[in-house]
Structure formats: C-alpha cells, structure tokens
PyMOL Python script that loads the backbone (N, CA, C, O; Angstrom):
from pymol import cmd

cmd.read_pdbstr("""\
ATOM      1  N   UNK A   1       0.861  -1.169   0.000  1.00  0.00           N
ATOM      2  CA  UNK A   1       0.000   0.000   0.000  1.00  0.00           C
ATOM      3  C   UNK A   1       0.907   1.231   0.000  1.00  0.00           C
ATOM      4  O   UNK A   1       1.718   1.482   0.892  1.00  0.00           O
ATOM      5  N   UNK A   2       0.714   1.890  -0.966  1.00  0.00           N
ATOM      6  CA  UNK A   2       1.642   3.397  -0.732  1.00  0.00           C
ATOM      7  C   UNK A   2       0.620   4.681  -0.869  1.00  0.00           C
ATOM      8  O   UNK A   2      -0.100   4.876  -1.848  1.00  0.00           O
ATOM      9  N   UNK A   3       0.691   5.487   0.251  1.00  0.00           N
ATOM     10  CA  UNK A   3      -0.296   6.211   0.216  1.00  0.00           C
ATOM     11  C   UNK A   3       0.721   7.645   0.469  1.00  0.00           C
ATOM     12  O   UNK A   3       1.951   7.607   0.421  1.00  0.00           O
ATOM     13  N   UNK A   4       0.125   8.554   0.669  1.00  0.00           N
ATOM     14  CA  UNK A   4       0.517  10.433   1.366  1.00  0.00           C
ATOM     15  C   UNK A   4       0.094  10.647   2.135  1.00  0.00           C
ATOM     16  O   UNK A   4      -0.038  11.862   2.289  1.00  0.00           O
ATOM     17  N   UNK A   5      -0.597   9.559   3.500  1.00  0.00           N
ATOM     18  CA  UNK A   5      -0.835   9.473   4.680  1.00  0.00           C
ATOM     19  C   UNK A   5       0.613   9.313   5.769  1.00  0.00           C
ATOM     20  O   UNK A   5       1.248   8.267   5.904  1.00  0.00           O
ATOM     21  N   UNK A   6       0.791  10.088   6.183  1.00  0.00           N
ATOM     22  CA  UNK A   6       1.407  10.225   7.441  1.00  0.00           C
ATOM     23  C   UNK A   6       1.260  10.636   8.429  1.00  0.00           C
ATOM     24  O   UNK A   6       1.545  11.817   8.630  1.00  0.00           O
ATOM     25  N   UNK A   7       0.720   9.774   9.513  1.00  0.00           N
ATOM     26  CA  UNK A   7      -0.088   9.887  10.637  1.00  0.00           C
ATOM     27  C   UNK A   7       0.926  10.089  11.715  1.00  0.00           C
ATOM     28  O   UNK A   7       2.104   9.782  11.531  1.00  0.00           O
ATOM     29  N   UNK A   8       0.476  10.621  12.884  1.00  0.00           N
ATOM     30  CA  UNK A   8       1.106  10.791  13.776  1.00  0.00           C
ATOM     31  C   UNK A   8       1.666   9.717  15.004  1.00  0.00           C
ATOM     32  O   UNK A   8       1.048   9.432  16.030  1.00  0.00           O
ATOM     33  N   UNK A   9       3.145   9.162  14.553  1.00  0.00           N
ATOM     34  CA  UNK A   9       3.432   7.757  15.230  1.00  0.00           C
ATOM     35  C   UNK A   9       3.653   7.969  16.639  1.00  0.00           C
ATOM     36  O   UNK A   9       4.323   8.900  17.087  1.00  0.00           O
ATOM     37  N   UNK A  10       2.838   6.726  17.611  1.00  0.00           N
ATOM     38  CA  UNK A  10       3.122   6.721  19.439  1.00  0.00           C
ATOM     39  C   UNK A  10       4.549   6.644  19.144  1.00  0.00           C
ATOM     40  O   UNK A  10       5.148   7.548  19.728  1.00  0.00           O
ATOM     41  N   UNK A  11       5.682   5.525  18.110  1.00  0.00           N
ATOM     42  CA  UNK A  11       6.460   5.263  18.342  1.00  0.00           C
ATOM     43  C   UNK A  11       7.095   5.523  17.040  1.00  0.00           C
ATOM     44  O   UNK A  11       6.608   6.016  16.023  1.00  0.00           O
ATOM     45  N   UNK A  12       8.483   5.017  17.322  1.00  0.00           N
ATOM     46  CA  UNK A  12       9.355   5.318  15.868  1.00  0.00           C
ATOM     47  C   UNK A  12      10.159   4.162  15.855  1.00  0.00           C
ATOM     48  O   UNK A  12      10.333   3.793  17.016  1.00  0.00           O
ATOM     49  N   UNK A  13      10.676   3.495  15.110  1.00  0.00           N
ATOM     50  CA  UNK A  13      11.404   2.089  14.805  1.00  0.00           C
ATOM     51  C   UNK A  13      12.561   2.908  13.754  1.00  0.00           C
ATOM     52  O   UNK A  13      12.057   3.488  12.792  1.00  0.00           O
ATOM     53  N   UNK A  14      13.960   2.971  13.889  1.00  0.00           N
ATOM     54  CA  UNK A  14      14.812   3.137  13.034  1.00  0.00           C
ATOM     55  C   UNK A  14      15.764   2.145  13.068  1.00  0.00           C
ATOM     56  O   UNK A  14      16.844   1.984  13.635  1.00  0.00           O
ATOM     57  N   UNK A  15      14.762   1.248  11.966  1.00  0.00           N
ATOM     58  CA  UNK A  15      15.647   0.160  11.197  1.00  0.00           C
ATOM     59  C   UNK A  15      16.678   0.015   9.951  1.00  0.00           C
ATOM     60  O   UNK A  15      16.710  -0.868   9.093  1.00  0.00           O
ATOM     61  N   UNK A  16      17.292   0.853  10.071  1.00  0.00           N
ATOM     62  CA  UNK A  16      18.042   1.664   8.617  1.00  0.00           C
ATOM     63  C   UNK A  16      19.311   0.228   8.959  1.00  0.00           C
ATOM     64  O   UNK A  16      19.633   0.151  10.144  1.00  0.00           O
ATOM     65  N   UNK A  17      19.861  -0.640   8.163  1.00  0.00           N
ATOM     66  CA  UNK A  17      20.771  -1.309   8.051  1.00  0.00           C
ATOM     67  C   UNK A  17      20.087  -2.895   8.547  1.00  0.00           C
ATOM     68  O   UNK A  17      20.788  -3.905   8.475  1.00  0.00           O
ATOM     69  N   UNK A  18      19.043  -2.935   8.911  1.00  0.00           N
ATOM     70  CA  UNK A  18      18.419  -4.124   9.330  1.00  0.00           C
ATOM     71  C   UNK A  18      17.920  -4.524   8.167  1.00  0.00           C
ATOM     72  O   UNK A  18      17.440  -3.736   7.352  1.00  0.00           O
ATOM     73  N   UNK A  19      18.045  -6.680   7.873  1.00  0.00           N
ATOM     74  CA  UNK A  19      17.678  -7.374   7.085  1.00  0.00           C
ATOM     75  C   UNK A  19      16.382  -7.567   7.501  1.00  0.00           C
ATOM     76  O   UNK A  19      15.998  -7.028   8.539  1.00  0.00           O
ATOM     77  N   UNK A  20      15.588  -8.319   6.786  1.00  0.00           N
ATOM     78  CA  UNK A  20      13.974  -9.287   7.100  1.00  0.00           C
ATOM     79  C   UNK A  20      14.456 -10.347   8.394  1.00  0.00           C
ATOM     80  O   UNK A  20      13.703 -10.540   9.348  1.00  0.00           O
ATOM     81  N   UNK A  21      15.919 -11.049   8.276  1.00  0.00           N
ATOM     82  CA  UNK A  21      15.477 -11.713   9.596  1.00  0.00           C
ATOM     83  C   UNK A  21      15.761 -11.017  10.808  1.00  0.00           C
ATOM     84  O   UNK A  21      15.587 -11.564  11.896  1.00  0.00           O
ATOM     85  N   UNK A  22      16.180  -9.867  10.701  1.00  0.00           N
ATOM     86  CA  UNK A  22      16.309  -9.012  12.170  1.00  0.00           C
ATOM     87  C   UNK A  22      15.688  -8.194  12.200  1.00  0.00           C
ATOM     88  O   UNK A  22      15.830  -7.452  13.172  1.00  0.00           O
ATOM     89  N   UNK A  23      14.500  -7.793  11.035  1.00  0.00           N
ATOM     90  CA  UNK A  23      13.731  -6.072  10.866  1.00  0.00           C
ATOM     91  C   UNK A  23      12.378  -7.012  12.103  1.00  0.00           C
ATOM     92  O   UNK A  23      12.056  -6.519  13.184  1.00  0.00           O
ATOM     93  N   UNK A  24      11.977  -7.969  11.729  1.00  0.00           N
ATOM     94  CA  UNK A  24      10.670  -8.716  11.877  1.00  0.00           C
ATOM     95  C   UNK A  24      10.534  -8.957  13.661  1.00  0.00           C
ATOM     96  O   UNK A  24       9.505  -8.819  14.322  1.00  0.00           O
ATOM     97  N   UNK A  25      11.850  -9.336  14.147  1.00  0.00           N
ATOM     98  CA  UNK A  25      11.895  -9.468  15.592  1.00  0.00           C
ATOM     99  C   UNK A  25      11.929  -8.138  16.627  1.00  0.00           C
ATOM    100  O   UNK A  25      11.651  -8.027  17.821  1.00  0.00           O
ATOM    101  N   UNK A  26      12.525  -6.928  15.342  1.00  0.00           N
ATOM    102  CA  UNK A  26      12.409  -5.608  16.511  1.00  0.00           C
ATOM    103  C   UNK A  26      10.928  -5.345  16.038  1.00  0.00           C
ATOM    104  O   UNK A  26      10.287  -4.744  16.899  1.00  0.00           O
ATOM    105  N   UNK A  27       9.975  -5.739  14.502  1.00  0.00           N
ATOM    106  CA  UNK A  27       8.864  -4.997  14.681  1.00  0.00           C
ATOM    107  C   UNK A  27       7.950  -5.326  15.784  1.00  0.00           C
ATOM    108  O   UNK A  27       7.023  -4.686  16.281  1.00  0.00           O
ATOM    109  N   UNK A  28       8.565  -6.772  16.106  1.00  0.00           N
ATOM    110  CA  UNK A  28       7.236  -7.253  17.273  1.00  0.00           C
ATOM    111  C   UNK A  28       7.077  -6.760  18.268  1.00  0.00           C
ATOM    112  O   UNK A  28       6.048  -6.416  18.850  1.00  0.00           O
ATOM    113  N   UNK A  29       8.832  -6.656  18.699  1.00  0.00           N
ATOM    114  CA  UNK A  29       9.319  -6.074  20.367  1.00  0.00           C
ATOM    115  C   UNK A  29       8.569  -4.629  19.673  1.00  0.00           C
ATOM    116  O   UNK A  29       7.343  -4.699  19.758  1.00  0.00           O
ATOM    117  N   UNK A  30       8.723  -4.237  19.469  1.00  0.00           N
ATOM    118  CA  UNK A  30       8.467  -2.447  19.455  1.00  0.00           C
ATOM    119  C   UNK A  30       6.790  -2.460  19.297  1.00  0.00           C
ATOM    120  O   UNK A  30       6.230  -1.559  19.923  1.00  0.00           O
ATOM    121  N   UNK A  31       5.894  -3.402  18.511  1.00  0.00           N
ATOM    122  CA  UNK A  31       4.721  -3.568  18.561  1.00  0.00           C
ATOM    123  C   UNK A  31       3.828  -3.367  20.155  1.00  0.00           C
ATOM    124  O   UNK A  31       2.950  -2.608  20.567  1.00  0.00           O
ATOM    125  N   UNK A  32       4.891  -4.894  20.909  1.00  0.00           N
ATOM    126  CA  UNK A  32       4.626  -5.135  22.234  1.00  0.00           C
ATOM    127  C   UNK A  32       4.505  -4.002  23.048  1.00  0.00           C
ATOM    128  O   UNK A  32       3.711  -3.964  23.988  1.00  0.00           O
ATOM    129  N   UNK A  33       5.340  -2.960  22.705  1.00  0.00           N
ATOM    130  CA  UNK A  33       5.277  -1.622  23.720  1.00  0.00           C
ATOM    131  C   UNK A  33       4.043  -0.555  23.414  1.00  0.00           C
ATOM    132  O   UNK A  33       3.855   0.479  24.056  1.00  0.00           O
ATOM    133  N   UNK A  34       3.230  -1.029  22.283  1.00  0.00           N
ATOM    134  CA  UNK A  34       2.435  -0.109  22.382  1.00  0.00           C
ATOM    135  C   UNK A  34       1.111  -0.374  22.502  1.00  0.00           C
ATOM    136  O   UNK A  34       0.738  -1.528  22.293  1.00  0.00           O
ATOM    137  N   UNK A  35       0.238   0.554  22.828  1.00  0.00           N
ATOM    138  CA  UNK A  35      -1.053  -0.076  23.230  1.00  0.00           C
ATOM    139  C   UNK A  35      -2.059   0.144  21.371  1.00  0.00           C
ATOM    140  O   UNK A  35      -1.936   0.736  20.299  1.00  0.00           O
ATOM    141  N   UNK A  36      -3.128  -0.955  22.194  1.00  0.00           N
ATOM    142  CA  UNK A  36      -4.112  -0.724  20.708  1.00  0.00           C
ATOM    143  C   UNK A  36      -4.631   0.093  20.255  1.00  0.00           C
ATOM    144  O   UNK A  36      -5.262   0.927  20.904  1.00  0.00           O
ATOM    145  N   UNK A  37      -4.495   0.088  18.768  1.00  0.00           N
ATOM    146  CA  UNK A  37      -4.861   1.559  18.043  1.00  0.00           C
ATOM    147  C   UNK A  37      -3.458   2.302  17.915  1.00  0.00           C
ATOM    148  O   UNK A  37      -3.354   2.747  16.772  1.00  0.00           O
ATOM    149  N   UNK A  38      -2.394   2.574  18.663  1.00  0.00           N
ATOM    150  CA  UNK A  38      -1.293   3.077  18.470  1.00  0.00           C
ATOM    151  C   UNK A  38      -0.585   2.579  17.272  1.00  0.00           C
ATOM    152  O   UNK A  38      -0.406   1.416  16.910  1.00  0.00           O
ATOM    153  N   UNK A  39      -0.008   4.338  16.418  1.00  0.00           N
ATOM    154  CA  UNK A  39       0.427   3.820  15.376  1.00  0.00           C
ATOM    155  C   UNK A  39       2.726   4.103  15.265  1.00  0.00           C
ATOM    156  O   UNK A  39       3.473   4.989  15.681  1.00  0.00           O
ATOM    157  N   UNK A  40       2.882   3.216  14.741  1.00  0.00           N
ATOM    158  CA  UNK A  40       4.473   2.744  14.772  1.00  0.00           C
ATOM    159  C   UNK A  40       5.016   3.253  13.474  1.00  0.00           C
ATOM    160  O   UNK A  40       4.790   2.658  12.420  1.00  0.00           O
ATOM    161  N   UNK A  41       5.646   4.219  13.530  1.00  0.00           N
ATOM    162  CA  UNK A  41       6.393   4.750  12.489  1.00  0.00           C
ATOM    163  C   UNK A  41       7.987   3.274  11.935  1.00  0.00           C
ATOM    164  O   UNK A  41       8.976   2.825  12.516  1.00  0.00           O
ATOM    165  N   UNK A  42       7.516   3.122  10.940  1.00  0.00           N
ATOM    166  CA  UNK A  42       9.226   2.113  10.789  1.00  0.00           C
ATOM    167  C   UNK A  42      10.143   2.938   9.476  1.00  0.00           C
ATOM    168  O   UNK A  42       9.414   3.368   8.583  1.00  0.00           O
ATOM    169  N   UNK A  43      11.422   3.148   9.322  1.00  0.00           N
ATOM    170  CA  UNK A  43      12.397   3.578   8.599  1.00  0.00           C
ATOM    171  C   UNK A  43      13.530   2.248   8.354  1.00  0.00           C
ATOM    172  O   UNK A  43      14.132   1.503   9.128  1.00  0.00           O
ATOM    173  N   UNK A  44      13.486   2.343   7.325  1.00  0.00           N
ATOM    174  CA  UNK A  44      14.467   1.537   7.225  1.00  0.00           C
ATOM    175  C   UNK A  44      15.059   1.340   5.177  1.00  0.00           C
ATOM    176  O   UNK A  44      14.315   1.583   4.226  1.00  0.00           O
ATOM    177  N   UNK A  45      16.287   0.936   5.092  1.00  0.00           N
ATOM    178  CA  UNK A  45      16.689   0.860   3.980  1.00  0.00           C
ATOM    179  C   UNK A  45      16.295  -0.609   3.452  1.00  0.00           C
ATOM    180  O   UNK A  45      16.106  -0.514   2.239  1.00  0.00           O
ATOM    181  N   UNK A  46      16.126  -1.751   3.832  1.00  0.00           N
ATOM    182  CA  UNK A  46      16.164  -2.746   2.931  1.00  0.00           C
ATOM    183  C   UNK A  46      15.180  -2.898   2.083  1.00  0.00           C
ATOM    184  O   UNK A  46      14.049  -2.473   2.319  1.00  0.00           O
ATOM    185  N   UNK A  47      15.496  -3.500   1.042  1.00  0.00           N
ATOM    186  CA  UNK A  47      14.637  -2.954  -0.838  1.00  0.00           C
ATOM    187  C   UNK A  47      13.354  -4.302  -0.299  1.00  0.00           C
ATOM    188  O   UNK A  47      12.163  -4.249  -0.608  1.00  0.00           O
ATOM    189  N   UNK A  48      13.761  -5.008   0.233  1.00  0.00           N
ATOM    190  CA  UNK A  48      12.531  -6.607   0.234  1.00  0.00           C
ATOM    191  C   UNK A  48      11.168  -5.955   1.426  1.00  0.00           C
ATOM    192  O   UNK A  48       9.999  -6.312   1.571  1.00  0.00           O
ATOM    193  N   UNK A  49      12.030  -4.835   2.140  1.00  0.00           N
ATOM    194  CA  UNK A  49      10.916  -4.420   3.390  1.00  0.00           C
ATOM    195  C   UNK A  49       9.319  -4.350   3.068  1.00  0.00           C
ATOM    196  O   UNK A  49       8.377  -4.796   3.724  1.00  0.00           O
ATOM    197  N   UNK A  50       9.343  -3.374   1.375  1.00  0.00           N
ATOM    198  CA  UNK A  50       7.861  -3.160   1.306  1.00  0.00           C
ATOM    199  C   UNK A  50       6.914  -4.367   0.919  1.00  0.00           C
ATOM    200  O   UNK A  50       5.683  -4.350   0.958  1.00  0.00           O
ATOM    201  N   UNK A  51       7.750  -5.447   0.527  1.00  0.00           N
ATOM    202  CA  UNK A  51       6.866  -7.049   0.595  1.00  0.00           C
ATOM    203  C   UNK A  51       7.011  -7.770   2.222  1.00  0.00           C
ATOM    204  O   UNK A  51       6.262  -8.652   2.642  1.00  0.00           O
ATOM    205  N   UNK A  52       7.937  -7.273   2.840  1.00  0.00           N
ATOM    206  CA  UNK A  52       8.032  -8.345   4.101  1.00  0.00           C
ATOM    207  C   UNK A  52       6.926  -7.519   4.993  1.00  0.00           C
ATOM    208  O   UNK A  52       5.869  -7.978   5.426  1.00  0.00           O
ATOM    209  N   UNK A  53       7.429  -6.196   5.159  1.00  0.00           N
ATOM    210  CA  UNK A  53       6.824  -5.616   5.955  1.00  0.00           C
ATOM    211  C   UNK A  53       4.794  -5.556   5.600  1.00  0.00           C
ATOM    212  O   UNK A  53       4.106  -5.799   6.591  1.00  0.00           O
ATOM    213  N   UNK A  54       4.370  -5.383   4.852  1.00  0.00           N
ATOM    214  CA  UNK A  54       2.917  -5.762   4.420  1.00  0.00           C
ATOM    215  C   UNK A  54       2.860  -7.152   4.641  1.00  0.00           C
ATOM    216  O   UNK A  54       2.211  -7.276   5.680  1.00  0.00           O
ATOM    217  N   UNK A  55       3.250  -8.475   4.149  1.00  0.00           N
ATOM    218  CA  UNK A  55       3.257  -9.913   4.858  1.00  0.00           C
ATOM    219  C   UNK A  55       3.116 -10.031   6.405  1.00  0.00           C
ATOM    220  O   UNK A  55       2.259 -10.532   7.132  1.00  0.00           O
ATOM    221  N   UNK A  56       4.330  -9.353   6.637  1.00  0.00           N
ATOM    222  CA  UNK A  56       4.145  -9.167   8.554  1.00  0.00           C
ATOM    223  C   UNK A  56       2.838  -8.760   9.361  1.00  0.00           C
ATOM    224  O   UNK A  56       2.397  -9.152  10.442  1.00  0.00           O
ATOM    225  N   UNK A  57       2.353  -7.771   8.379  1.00  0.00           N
ATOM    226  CA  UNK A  57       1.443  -7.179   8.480  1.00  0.00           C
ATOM    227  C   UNK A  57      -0.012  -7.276   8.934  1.00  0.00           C
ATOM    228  O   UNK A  57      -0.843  -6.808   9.713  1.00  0.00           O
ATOM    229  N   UNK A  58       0.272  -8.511   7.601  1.00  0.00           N
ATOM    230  CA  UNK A  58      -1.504  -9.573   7.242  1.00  0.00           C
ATOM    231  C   UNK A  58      -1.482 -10.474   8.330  1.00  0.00           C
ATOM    232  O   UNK A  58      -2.286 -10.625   9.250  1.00  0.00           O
ATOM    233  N   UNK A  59      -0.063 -11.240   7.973  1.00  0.00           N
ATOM    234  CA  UNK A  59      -0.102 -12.637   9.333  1.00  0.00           C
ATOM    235  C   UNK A  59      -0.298 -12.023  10.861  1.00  0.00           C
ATOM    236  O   UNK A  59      -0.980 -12.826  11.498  1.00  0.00           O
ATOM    237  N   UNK A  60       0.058 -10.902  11.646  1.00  0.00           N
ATOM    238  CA  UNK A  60      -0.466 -10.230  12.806  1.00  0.00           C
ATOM    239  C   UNK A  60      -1.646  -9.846  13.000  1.00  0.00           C
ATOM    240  O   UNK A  60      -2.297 -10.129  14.006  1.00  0.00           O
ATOM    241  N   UNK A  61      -1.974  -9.280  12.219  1.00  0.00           N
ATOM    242  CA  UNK A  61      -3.585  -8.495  12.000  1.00  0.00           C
ATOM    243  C   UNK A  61      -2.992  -7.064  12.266  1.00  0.00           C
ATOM    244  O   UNK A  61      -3.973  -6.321  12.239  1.00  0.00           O
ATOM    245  N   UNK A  62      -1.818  -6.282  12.520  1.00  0.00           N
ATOM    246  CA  UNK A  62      -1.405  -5.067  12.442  1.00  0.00           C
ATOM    247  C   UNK A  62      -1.658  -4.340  11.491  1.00  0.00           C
ATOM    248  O   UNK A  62      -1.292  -4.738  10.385  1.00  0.00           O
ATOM    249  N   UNK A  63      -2.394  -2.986  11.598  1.00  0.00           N
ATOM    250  CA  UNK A  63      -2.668  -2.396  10.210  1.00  0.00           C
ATOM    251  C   UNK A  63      -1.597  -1.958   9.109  1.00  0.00           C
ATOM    252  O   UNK A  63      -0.861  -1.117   9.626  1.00  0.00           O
ATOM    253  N   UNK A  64      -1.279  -2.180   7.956  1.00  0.00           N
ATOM    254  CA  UNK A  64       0.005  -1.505   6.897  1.00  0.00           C
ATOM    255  C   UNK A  64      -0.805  -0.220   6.850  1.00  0.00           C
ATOM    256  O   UNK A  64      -1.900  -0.286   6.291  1.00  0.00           O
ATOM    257  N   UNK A  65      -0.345   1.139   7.452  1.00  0.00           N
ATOM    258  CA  UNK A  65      -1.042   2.296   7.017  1.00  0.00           C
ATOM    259  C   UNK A  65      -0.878   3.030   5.624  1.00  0.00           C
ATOM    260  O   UNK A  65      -1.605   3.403   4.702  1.00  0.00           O
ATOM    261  N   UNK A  66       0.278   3.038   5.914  1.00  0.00           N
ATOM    262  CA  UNK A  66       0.779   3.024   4.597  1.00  0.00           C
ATOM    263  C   UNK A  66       2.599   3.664   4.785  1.00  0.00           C
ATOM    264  O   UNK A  66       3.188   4.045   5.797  1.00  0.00           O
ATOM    265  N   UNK A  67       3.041   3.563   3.430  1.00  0.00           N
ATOM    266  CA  UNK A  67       4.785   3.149   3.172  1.00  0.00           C
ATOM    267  C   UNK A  67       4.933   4.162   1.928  1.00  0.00           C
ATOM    268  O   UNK A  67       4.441   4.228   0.802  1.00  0.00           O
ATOM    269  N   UNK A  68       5.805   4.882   2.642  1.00  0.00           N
ATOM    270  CA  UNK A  68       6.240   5.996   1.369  1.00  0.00           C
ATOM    271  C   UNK A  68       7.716   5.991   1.429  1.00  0.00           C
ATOM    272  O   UNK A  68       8.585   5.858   2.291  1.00  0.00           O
ATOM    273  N   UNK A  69       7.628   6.217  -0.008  1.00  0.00           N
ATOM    274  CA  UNK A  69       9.707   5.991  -0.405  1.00  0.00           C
ATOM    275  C   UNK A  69       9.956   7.351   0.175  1.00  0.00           C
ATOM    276  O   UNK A  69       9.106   8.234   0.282  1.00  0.00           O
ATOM    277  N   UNK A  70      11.050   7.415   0.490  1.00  0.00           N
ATOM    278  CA  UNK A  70      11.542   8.971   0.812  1.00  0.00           C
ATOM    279  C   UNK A  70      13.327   8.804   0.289  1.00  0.00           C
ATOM    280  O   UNK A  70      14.198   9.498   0.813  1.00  0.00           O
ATOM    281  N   UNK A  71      13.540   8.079  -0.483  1.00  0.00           N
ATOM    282  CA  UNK A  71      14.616   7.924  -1.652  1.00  0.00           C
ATOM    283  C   UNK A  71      14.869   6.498  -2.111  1.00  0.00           C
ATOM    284  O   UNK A  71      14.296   5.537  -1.597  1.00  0.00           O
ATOM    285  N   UNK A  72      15.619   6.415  -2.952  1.00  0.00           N
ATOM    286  CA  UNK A  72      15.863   5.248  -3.902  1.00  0.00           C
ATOM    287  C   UNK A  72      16.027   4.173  -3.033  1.00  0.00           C
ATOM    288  O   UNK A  72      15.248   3.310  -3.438  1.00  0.00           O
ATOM    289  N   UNK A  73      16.691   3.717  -1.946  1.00  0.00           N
ATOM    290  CA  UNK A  73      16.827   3.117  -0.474  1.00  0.00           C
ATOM    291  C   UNK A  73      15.902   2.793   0.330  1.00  0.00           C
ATOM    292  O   UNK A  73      15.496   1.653   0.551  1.00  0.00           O
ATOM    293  N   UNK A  74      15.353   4.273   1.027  1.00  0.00           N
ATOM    294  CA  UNK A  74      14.718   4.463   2.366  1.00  0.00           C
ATOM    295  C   UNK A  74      13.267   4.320   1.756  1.00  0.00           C
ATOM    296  O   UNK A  74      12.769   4.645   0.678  1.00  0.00           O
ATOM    297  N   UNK A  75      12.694   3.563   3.148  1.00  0.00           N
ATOM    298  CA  UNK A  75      10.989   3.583   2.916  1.00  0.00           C
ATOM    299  C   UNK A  75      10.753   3.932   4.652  1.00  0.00           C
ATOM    300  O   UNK A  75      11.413   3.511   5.602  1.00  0.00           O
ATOM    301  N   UNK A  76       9.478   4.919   4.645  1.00  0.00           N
ATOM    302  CA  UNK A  76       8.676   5.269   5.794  1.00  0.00           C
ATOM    303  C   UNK A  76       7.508   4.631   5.818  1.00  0.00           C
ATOM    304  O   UNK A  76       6.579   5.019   5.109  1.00  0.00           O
ATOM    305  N   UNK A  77       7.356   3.159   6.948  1.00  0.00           N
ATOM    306  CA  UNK A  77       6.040   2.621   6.827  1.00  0.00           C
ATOM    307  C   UNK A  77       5.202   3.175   7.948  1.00  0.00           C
ATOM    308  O   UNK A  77       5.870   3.643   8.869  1.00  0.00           O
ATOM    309  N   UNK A  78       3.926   3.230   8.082  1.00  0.00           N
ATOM    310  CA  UNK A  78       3.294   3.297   9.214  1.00  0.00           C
ATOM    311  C   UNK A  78       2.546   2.229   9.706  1.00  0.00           C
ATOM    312  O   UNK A  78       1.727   1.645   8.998  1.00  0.00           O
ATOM    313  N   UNK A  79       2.733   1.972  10.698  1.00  0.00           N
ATOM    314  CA  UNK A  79       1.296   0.445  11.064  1.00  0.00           C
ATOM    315  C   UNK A  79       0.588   0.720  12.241  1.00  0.00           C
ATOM    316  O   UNK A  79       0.870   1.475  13.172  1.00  0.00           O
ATOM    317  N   UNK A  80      -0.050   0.238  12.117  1.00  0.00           N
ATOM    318  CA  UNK A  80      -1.444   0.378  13.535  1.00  0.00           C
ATOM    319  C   UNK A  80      -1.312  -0.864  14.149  1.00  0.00           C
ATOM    320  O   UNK A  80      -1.489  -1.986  13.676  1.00  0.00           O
ATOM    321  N   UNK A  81      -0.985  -0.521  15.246  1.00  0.00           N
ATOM    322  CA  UNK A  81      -1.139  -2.029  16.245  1.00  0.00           C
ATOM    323  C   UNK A  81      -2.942  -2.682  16.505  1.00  0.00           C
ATOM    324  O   UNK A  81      -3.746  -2.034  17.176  1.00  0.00           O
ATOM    325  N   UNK A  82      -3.165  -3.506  16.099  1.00  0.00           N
ATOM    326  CA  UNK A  82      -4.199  -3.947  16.427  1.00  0.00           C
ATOM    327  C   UNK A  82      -4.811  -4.334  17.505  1.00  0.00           C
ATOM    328  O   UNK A  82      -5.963  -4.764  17.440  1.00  0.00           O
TER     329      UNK A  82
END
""", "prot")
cmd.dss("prot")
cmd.show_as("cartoon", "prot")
cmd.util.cbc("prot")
cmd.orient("prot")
C-alpha cells in the first residue's frame, strides 16, 4: 500500500541497516510496547521491506497504514497495532 498518509506515530522504529530476519523481531518487540490503536512509524533501507513488511502485516492483524519511499533506499512505513 503506498499512500501520502502520514499519521502521527506513538512510536518510531529506526531500522536503517536491518535485514527481514532481524527487521521482523524488533517490529514485534516495538509492537509489544504499544497499546491498541497506536500507530508505529518504521524507517528503514532494505529494498525486500515493502513485501516483508505488508506480509508481517496480514499474518499479525497489524494495520500496513501506509509506506512511502523517501529515496531510492529508504521507505517510511506506518502500522497500527491492532
């Protein structure tokens, strides 16, 4: 989902140098800290994020708010803890 929604995150995740098997274990821990309805800003460079991170997404029930490139690299996702 890529939208021009950028909502105002409880939290911020700066995953800039993190793969899929280490992005997925801080999204949970950082999930865990927030309460429901709270939304989680994530940053990070890896190119596979905007398929892992939406997958992660579905299998939790966490909302994908939406994921905007902010350069050739970097993506800004937002998610809603469910």
């Amino acid at each position: 989902m890529t939208e021009t929604v950028t909502p105002d995150g409880a939290g911020v995740l700066h995953a800039e140098g993190e793969t899929c098997a280490t992005l997925t274990p801080l999204l949970r821990a950082r999930m865990r800290e927030l309460e429901s309805g709270a939304v989680l800003e994530v940053h990070t460079e890896d190119p596979s994020a905007r398929v892992d991170i939406a997958a992660w997404s579905r299998l939790t029930g966490h909302e994908l708010l939406s994921a905007i490139e902010l350069g050739a690299q970097h993506t800004c996702f937002y998610l809603r803890k469910k």
